[in-house]
Backbone bond lengths (Angstrom), bond angles and torsions (degrees), N, CA, C in turn:
res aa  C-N    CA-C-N  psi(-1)  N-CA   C-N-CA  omega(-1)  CA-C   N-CA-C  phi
1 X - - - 1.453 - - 1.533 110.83 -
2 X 1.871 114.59 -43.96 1.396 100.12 174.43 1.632 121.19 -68.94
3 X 1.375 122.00 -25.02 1.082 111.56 159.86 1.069 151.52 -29.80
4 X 1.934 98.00 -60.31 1.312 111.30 158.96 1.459 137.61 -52.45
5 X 1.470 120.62 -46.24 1.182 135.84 127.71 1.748 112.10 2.82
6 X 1.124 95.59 -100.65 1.452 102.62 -174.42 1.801 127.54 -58.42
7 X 1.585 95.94 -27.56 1.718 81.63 165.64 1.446 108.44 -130.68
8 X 1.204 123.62 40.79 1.814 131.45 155.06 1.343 119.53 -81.56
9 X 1.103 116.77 -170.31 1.744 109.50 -152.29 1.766 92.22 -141.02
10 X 1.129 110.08 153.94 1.535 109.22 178.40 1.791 113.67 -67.15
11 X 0.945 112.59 -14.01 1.986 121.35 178.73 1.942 100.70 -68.90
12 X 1.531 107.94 -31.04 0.997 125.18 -179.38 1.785 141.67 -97.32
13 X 1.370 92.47 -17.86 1.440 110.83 -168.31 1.730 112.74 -121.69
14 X 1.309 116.49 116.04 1.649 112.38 175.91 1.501 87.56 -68.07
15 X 0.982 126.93 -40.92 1.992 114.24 -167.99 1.288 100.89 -62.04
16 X 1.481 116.26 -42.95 1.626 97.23 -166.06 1.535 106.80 -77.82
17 X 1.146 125.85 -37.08 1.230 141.46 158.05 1.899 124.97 -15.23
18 X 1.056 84.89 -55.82 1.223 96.65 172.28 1.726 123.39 -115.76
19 X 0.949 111.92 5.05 1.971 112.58 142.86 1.614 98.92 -91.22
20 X 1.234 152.18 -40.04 1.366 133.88 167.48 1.540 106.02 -45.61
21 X 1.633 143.30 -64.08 1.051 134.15 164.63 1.237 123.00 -61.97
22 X 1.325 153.03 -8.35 1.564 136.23 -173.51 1.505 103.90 -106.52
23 X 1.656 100.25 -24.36 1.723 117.49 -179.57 1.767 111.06 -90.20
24 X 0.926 95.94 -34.66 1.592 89.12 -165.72 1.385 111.44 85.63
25 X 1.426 140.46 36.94 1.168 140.82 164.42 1.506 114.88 -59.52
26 X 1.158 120.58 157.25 1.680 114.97 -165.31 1.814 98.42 -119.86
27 X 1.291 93.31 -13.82 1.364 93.76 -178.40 2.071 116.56 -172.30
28 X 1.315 114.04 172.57 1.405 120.17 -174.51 1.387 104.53 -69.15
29 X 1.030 163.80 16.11 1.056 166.88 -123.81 1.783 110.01 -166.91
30 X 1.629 92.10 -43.61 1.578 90.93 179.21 1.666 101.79 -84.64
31 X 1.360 124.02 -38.65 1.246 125.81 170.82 1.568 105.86 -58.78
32 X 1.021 150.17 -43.44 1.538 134.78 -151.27 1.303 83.28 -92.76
33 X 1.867 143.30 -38.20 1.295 131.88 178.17 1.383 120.90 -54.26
34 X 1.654 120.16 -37.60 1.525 138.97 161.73 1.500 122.46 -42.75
35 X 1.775 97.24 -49.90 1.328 110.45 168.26 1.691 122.06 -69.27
36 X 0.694 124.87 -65.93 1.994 113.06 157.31 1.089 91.18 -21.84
37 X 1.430 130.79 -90.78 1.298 101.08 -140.16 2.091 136.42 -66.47
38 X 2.005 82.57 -10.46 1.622 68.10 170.39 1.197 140.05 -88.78
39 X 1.568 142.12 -168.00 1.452 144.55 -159.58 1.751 99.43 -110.27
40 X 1.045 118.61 94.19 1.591 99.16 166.03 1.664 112.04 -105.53
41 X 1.299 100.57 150.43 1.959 113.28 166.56 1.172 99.16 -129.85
42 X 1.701 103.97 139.70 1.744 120.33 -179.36 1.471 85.22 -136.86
43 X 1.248 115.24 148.24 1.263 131.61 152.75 1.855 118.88 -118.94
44 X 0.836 86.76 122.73 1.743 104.95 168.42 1.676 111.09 -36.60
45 X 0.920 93.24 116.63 2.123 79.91 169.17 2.086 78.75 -144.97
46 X 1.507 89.40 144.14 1.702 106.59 -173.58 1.733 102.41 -81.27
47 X 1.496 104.02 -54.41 1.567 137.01 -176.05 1.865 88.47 -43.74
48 X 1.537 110.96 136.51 0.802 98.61 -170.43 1.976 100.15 -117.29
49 X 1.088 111.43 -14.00 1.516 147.17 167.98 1.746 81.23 -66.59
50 X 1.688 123.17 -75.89 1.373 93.15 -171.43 1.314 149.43 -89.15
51 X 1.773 90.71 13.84 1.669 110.04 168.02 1.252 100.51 -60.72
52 X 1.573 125.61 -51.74 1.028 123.56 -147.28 1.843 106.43 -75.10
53 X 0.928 105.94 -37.04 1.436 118.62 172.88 1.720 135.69 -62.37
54 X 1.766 102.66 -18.21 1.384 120.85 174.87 1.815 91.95 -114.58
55 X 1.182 147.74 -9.98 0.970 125.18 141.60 1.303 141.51 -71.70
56 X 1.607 120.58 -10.55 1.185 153.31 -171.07 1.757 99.96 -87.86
57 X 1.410 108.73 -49.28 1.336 118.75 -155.88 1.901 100.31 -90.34
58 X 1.335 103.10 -33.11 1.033 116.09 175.82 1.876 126.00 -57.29
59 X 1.598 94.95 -36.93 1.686 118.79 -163.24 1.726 78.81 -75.99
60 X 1.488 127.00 -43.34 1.481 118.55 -147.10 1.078 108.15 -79.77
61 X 1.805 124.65 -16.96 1.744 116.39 -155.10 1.746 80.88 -120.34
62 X 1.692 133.41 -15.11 1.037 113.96 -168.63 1.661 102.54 -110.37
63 X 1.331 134.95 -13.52 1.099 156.87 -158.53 1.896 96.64 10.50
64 X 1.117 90.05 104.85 1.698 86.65 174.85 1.243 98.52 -94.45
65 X 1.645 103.36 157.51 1.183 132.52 164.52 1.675 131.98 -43.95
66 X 1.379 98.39 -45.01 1.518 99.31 175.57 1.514 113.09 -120.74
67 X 1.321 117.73 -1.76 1.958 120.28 147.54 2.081 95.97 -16.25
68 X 1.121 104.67 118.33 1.588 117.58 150.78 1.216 96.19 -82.80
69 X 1.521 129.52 -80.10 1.776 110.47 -163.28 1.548 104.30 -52.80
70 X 1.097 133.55 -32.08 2.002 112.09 -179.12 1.278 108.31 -55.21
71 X 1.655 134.81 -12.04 1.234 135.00 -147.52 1.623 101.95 -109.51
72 X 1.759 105.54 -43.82 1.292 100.43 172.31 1.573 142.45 -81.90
């Protein structure tokens, strides 16, 4: 997933998608430079019932900024 992240393209990515709009990036280049620099942690969960449930629970107490599902 961080991979993708870091070398996907905004045609492709709600993340990049939306740091091009909340940032004002002018281009892929300034976003993939943004991306280095941030910190991500993922943890593995197998359960796929409880991915869905610690990402769910997660969006509500951390409400990020650029979450699309926190928005809808």
């Amino acid at each position: 997933m961080l991979s993708d992240h870091k070398i996907g393209n905004i045609k492709g990515s709600q993340f990049r998608k939306a740091l091009m709009k909340n940032y004002n990036f002018k281009n892929e280049k300034e976003i993939s430079n943004y991306i280095q620099k941030c910190a991500f942690k993922f943890k593995e969960i197998e359960d796929s019932i409880e991915r869905i449930r610690l990402e769910y629970f997660a969006i509500a107490i951390l409400v990020p900024f650029l979450n699309v599902k926190a928005k809808q």
